[in-house]
N, CA, C and O atoms as a CHARMM CRD file, in Angstrom:
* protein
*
  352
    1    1 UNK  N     64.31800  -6.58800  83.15800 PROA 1      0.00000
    2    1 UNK  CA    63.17200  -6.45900  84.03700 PROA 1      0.00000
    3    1 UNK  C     63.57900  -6.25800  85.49400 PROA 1      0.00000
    4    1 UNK  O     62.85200  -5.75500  86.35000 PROA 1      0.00000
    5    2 UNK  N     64.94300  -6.75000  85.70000 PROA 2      0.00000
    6    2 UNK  CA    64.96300  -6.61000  87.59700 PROA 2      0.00000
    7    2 UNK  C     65.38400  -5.34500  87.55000 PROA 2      0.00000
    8    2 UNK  O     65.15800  -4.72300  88.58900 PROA 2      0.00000
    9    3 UNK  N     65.89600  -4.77700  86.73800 PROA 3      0.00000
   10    3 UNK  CA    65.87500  -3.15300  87.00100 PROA 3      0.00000
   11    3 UNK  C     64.94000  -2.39300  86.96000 PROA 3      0.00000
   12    3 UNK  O     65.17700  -1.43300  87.69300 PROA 3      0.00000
   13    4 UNK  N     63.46800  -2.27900  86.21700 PROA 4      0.00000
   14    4 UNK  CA    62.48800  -1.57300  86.49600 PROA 4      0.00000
   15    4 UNK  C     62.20500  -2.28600  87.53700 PROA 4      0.00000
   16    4 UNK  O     62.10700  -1.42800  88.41400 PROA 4      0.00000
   17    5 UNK  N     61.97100  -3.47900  88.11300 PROA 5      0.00000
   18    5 UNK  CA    61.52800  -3.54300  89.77900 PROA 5      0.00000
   19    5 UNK  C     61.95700  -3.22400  90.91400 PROA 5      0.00000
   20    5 UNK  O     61.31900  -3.05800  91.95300 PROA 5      0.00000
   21    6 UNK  N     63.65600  -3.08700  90.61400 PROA 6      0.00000
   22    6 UNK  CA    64.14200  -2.51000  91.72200 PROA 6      0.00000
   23    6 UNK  C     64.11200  -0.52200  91.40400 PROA 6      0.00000
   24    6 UNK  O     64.51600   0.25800  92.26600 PROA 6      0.00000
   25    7 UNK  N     63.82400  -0.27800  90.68900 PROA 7      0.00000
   26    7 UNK  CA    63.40100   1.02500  90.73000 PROA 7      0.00000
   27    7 UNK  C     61.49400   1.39600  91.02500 PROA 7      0.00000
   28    7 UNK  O     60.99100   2.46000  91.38500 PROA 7      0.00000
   29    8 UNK  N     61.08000   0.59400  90.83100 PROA 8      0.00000
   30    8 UNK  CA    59.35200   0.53400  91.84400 PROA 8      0.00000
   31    8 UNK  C     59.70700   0.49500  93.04900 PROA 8      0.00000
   32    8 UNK  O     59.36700   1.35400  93.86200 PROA 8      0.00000
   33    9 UNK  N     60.59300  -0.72000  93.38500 PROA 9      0.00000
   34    9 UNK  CA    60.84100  -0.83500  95.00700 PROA 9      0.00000
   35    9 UNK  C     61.80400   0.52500  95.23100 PROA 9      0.00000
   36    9 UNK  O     61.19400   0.94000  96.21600 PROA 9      0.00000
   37   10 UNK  N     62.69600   1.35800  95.06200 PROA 10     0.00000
   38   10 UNK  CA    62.69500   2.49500  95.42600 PROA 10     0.00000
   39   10 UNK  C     62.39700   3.89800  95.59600 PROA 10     0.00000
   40   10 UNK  O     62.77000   4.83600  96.30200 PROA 10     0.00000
   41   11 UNK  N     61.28600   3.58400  94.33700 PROA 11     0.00000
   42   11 UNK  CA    59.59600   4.21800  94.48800 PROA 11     0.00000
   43   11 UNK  C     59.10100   4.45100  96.00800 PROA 11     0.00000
   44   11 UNK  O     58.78700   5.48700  96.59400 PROA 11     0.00000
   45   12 UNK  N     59.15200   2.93000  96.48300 PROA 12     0.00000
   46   12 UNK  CA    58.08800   2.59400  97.21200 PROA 12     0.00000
   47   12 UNK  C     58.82900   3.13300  98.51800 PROA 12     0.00000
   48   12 UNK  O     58.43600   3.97400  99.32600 PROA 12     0.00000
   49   13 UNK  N     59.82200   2.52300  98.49200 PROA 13     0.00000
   50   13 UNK  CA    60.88800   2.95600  99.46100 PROA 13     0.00000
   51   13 UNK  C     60.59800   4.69600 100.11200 PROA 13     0.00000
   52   13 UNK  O     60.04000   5.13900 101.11600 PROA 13     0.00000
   53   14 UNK  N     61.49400   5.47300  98.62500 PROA 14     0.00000
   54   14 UNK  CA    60.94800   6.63500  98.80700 PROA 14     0.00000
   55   14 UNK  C     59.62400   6.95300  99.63200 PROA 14     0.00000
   56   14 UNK  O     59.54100   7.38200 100.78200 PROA 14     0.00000
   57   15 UNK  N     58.39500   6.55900  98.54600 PROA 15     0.00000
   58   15 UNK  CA    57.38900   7.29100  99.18500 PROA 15     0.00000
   59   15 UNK  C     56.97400   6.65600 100.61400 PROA 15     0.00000
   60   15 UNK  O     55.99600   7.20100 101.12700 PROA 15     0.00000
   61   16 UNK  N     57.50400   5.69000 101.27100 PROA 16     0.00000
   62   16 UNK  CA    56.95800   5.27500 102.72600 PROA 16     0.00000
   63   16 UNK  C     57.85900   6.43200 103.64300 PROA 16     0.00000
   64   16 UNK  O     57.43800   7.13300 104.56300 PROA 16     0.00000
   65   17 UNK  N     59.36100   6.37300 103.01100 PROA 17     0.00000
   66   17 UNK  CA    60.09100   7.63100 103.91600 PROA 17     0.00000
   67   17 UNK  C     59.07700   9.06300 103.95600 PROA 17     0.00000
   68   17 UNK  O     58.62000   9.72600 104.88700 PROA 17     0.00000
   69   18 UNK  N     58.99900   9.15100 102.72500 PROA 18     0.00000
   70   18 UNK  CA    57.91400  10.85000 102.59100 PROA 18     0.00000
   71   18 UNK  C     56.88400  10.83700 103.78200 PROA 18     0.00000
   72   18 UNK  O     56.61700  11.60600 104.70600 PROA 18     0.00000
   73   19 UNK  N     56.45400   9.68700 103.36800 PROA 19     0.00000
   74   19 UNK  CA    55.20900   9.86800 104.34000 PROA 19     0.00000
   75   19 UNK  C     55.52200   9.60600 105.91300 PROA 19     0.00000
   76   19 UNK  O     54.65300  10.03000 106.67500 PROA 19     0.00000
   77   20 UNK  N     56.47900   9.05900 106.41800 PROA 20     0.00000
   78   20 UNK  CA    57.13400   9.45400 107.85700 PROA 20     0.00000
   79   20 UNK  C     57.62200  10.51300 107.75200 PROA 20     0.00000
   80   20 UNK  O     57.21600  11.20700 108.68500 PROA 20     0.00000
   81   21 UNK  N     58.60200  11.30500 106.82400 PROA 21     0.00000
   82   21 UNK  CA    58.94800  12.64600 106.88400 PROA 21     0.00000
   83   21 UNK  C     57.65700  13.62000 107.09000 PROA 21     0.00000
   84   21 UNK  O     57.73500  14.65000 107.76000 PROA 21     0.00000
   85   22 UNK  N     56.65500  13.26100 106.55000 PROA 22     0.00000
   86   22 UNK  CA    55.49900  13.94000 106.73200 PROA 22     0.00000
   87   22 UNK  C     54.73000  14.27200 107.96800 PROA 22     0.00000
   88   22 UNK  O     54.41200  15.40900 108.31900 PROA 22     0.00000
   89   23 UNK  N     54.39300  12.83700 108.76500 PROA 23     0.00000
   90   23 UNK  CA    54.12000  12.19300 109.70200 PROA 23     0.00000
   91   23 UNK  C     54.85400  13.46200 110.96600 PROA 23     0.00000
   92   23 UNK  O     54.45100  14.39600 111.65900 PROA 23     0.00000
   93   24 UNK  N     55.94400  12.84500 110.71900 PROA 24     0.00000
   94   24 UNK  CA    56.81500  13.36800 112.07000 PROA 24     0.00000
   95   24 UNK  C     56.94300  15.10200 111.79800 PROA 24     0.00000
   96   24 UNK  O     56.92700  15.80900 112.80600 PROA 24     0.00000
   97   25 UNK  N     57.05200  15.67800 110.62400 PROA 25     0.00000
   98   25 UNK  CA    56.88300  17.14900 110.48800 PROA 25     0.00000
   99   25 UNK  C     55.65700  17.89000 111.45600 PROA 25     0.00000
  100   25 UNK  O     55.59600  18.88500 112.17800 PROA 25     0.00000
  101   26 UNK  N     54.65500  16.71400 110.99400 PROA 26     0.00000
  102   26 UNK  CA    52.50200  17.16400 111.86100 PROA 26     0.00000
  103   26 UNK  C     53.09900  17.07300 112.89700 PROA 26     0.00000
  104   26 UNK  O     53.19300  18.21100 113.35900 PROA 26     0.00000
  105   27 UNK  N     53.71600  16.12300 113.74700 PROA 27     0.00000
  106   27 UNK  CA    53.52300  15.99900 115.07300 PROA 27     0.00000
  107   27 UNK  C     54.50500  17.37100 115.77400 PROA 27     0.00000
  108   27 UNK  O     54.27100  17.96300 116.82800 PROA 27     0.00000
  109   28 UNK  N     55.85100  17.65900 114.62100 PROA 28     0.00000
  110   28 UNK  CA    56.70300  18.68000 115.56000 PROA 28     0.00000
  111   28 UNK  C     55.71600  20.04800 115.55800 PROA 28     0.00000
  112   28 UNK  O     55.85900  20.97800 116.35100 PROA 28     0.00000
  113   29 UNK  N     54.81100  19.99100 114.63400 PROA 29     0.00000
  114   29 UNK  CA    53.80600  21.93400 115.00300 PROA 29     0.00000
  115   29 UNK  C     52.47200  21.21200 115.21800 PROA 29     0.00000
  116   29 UNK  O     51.55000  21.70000 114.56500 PROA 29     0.00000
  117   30 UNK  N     52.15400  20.14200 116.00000 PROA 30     0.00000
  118   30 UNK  CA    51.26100  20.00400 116.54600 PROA 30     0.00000
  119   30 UNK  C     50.81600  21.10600 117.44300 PROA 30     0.00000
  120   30 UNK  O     51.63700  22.00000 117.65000 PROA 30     0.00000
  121   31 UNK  N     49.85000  21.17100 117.90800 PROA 31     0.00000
  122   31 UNK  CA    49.47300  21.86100 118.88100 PROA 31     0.00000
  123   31 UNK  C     49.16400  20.51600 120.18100 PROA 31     0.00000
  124   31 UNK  O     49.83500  20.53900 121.21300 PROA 31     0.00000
  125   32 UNK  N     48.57000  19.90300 120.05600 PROA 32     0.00000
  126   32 UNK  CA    48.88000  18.73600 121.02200 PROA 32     0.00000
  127   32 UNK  C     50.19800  18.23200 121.23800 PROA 32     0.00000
  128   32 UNK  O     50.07100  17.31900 122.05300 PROA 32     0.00000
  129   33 UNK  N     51.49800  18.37300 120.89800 PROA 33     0.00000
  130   33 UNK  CA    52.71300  18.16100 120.66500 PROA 33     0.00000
  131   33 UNK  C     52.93100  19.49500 121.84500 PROA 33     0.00000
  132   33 UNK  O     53.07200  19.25000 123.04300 PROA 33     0.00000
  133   34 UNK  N     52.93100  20.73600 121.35900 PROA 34     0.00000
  134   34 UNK  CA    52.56500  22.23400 122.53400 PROA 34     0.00000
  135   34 UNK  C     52.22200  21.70700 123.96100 PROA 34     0.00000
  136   34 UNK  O     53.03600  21.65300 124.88300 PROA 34     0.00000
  137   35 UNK  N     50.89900  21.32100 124.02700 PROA 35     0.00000
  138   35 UNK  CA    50.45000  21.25300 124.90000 PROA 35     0.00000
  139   35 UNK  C     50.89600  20.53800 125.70100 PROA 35     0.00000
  140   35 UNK  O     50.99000  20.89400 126.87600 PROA 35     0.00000
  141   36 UNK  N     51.35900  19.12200 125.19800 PROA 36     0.00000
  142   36 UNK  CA    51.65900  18.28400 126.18200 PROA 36     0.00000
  143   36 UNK  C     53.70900  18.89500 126.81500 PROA 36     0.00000
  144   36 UNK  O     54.08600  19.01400 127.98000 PROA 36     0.00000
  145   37 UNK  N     54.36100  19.08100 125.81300 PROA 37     0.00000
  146   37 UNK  CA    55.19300  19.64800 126.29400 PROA 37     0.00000
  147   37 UNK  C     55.03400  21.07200 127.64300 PROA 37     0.00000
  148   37 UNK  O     55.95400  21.14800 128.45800 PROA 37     0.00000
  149   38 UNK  N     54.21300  21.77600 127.71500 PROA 38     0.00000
  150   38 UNK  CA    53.99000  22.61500 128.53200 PROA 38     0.00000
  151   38 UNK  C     53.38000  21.91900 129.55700 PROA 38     0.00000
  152   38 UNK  O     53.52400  22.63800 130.54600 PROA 38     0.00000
  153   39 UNK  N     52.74000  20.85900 129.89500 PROA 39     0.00000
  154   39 UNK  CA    51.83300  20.29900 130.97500 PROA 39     0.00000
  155   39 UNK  C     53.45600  19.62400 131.50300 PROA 39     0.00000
  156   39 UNK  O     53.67300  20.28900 132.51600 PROA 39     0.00000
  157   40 UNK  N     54.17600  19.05100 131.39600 PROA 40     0.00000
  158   40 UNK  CA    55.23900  18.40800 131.75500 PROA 40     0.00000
  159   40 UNK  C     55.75400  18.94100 132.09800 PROA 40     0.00000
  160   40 UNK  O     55.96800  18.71500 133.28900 PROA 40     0.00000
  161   41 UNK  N     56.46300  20.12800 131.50400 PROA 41     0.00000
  162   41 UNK  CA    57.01200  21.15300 131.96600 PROA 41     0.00000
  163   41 UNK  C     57.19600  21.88600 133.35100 PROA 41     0.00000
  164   41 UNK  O     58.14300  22.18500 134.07900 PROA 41     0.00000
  165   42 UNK  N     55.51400  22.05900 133.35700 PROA 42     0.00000
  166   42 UNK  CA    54.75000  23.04100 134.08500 PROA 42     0.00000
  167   42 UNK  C     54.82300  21.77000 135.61000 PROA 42     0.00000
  168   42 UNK  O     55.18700  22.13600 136.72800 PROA 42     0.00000
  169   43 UNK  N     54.47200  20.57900 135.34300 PROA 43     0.00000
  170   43 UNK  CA    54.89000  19.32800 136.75100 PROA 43     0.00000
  171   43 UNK  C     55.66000  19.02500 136.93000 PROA 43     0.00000
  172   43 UNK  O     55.81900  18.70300 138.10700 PROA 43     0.00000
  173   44 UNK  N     56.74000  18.85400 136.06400 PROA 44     0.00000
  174   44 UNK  CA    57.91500  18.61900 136.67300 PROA 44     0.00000
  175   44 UNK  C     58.47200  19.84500 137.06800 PROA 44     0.00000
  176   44 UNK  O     58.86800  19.67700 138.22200 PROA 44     0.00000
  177   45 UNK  N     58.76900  21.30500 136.60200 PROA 45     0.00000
  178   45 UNK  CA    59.33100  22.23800 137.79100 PROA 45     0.00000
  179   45 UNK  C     58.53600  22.11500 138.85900 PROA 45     0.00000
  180   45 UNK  O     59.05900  22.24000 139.96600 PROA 45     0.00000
  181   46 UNK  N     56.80700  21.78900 138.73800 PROA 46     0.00000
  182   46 UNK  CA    56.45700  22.54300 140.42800 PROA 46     0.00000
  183   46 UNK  C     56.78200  21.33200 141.28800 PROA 46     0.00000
  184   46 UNK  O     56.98900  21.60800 142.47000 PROA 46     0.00000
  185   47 UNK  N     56.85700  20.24000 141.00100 PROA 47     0.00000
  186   47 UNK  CA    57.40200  19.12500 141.83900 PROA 47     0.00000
  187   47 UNK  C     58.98400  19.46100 142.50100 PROA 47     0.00000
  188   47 UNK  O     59.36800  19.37700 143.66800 PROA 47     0.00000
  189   48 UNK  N     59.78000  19.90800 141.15100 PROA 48     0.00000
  190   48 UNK  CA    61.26300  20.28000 141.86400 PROA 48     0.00000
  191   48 UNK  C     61.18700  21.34600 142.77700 PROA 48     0.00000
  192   48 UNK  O     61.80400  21.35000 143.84300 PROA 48     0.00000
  193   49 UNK  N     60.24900  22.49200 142.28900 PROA 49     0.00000
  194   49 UNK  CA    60.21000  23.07000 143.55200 PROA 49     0.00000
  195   49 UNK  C     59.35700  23.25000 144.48000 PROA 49     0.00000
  196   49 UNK  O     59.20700  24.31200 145.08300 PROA 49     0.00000
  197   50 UNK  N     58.62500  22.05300 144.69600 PROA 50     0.00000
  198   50 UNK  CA    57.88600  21.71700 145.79200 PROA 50     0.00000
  199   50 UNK  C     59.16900  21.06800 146.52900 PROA 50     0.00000
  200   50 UNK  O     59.10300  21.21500 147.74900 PROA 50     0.00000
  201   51 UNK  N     59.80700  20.68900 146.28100 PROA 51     0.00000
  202   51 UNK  CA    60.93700  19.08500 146.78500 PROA 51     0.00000
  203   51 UNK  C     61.72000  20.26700 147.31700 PROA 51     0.00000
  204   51 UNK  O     62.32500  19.93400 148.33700 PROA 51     0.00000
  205   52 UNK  N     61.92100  21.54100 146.97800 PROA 52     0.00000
  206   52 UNK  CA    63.10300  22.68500 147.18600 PROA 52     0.00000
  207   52 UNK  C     62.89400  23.22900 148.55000 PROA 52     0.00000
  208   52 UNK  O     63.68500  23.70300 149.36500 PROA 52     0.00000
  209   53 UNK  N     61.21900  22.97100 148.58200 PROA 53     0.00000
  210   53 UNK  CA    60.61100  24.07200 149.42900 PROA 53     0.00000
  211   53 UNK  C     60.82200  25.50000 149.26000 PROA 53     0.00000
  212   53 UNK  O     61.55400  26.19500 149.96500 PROA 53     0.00000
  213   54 UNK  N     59.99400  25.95700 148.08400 PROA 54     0.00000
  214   54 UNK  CA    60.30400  27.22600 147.09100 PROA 54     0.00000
  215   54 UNK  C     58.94600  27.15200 147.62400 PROA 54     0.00000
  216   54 UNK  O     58.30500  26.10600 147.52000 PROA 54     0.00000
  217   55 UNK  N     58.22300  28.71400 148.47000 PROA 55     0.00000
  218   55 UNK  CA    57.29300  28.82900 148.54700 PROA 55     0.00000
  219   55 UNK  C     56.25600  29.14500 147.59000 PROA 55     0.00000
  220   55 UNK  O     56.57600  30.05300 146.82300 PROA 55     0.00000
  221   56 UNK  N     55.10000  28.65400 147.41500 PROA 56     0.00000
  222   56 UNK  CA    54.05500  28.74300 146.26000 PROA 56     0.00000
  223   56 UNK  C     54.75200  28.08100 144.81700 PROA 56     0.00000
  224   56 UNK  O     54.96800  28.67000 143.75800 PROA 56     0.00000
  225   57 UNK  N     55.03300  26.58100 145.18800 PROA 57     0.00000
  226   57 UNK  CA    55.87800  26.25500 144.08100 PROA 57     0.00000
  227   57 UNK  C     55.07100  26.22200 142.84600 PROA 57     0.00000
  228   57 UNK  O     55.65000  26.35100 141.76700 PROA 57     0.00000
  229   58 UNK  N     53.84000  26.06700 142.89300 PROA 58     0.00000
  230   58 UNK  CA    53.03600  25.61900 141.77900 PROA 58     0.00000
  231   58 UNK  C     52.50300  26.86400 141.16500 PROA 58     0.00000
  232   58 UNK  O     51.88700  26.85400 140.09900 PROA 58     0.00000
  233   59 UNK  N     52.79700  28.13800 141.98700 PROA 59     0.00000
  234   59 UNK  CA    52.47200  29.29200 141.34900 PROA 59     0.00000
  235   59 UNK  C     53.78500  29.76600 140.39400 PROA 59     0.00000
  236   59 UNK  O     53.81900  30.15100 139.22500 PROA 59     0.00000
  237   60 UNK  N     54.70900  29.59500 141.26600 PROA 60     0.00000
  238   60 UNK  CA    56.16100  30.67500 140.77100 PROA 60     0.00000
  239   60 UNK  C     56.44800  28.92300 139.27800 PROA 60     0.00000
  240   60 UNK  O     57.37100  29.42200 138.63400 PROA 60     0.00000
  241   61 UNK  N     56.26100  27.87700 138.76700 PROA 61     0.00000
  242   61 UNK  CA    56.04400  26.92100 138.22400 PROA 61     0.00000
  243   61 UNK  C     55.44400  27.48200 136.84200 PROA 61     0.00000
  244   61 UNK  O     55.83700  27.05500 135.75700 PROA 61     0.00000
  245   62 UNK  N     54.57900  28.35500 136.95700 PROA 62     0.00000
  246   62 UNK  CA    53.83400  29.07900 135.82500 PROA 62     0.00000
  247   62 UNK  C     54.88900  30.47600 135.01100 PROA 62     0.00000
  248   62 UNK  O     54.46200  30.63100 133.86700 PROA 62     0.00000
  249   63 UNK  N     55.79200  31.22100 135.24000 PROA 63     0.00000
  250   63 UNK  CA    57.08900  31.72000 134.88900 PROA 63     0.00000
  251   63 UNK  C     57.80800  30.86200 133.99300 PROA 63     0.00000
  252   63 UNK  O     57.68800  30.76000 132.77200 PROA 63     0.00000
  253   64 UNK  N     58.62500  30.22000 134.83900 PROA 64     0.00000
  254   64 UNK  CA    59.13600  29.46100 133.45900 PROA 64     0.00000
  255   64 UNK  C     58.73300  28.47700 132.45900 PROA 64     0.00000
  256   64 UNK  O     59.51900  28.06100 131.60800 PROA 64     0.00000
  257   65 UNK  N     57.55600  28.11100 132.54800 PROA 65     0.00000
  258   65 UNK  CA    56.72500  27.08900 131.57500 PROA 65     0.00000
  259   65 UNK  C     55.91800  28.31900 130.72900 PROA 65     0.00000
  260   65 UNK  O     54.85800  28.06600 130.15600 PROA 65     0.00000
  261   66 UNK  N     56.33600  29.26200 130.71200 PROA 66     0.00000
  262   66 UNK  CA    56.14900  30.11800 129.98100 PROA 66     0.00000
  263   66 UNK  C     56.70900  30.58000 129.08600 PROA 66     0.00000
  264   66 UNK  O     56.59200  30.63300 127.86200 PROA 66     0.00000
  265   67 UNK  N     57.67000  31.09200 130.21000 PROA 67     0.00000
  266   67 UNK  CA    58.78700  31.02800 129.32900 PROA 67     0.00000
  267   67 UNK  C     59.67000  30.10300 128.46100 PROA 67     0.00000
  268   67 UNK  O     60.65900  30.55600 127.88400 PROA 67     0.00000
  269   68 UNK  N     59.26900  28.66600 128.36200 PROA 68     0.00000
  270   68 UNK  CA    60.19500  27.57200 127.50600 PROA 68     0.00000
  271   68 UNK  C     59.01200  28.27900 126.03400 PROA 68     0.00000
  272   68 UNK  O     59.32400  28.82100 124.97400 PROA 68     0.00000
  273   69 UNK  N     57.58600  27.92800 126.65200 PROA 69     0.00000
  274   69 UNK  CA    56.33900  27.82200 125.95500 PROA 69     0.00000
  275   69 UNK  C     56.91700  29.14100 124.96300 PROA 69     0.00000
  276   69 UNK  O     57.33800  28.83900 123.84700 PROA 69     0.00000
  277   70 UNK  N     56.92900  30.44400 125.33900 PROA 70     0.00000
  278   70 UNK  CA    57.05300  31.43000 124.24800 PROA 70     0.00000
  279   70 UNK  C     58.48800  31.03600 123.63100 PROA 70     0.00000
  280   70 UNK  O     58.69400  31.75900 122.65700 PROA 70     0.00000
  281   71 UNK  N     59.60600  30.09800 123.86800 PROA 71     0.00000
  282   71 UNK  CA    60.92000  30.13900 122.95100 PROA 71     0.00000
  283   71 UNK  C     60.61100  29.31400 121.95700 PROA 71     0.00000
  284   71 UNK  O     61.26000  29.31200 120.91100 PROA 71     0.00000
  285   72 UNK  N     59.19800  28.21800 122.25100 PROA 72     0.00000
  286   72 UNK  CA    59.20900  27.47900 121.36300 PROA 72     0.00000
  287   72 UNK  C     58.12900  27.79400 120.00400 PROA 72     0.00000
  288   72 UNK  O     57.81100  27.24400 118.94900 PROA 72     0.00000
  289   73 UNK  N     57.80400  29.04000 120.76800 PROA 73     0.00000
  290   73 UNK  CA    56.80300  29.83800 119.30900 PROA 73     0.00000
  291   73 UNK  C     57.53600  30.38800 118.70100 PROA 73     0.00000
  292   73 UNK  O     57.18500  30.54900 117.53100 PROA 73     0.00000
  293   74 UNK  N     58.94500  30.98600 119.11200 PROA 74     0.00000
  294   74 UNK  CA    60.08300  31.86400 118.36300 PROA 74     0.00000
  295   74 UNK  C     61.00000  31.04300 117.31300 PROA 74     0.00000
  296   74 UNK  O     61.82100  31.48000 116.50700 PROA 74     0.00000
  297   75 UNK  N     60.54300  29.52600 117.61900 PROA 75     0.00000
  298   75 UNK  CA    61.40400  28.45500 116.86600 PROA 75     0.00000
  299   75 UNK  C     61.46000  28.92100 115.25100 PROA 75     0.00000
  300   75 UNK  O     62.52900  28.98800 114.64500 PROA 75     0.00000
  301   76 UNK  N     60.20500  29.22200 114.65900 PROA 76     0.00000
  302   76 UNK  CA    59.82300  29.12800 113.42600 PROA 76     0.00000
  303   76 UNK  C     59.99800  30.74000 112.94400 PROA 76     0.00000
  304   76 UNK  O     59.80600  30.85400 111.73300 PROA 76     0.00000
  305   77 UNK  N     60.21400  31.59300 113.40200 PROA 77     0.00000
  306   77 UNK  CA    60.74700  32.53900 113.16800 PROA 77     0.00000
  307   77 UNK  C     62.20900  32.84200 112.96000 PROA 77     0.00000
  308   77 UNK  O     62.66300  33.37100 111.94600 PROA 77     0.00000
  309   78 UNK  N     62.80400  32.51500 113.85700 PROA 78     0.00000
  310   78 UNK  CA    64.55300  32.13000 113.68200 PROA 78     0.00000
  311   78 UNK  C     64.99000  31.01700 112.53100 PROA 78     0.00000
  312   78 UNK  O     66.03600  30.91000 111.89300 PROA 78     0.00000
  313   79 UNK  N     63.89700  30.31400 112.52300 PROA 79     0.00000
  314   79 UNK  CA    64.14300  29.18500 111.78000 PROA 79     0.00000
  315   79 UNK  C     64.13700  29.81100 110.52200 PROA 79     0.00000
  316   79 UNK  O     65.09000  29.45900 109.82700 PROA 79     0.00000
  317   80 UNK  N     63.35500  30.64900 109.98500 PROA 80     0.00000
  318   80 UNK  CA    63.15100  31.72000 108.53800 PROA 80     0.00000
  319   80 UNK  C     64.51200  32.43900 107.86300 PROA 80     0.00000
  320   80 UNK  O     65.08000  32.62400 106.78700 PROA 80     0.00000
  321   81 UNK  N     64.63200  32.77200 109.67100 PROA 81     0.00000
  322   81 UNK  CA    65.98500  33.86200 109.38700 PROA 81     0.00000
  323   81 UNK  C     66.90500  33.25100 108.73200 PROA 81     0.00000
  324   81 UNK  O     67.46500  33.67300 107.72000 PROA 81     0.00000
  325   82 UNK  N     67.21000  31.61900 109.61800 PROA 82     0.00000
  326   82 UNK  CA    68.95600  30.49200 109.68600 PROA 82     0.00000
  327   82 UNK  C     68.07600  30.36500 108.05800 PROA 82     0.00000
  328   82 UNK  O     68.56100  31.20100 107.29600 PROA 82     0.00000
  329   83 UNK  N     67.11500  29.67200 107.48200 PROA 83     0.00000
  330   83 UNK  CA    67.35100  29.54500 105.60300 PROA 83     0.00000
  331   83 UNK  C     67.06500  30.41700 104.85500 PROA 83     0.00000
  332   83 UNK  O     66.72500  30.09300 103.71700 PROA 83     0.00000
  333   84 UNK  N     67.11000  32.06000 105.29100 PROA 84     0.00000
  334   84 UNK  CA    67.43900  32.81100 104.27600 PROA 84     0.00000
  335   84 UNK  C     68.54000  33.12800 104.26000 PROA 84     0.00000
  336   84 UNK  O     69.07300  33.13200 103.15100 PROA 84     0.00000
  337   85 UNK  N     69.29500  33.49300 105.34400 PROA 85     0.00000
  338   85 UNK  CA    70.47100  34.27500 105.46100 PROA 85     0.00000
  339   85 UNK  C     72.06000  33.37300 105.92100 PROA 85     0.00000
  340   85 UNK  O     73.20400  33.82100 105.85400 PROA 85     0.00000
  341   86 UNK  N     71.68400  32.23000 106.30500 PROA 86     0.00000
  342   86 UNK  CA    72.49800  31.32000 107.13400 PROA 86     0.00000
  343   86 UNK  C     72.83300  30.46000 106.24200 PROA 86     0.00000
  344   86 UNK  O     74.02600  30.40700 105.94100 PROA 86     0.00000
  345   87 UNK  N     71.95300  29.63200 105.63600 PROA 87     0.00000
  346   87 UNK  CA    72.09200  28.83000 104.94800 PROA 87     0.00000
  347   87 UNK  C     71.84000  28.31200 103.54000 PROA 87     0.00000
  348   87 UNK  O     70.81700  27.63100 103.46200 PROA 87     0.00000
  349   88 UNK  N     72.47800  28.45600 102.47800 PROA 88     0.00000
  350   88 UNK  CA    72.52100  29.03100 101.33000 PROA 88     0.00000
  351   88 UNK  C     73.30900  28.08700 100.48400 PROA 88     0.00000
  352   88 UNK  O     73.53200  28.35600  99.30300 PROA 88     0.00000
């Protein structure tokens, strides 16, 4: 008998990991996960280059929070490529 219980308890085990593997998968293609990464982004450069005295920091601030923003839509595309062809 302590062997079918310790195989329930790694049942259980298992499925609590799944469901954090799960968990944390939603939050990495959140779109609120997006967003808030780009709002941070987007304040902390215009602060550095407010602090630089980079004129119109909060405008020229919108460039590269753009640019992180579109590498991180390209994630899941490259990502296709690295497990068809990469990793095998």
């Amino acid at each position: 008998m302590a062997k079918l219980e310790n195989l329930e308890k790694d049942i259980s085990a298992i499925k609590a990991r799944n469901k954090q593997v799960e968990l944390d998968k939603q939050w990495e293609t959140s779109c609120t996960r997006r967003v808030l990464i780009i709002a941070f982004t987007y304040i902390a450069l215009g602060l550095y280059m407010q602090a630089i005295h980079i004129p119109n920091p909060w405008l020229n601030a919108i460039v590269p929070t753009t640019g992180f923003y579109l590498s991180t839509l390209t994630m899941p595309f490259f990502r296709k490529l690295w497990e068809k062809y990469i990793r095998s």
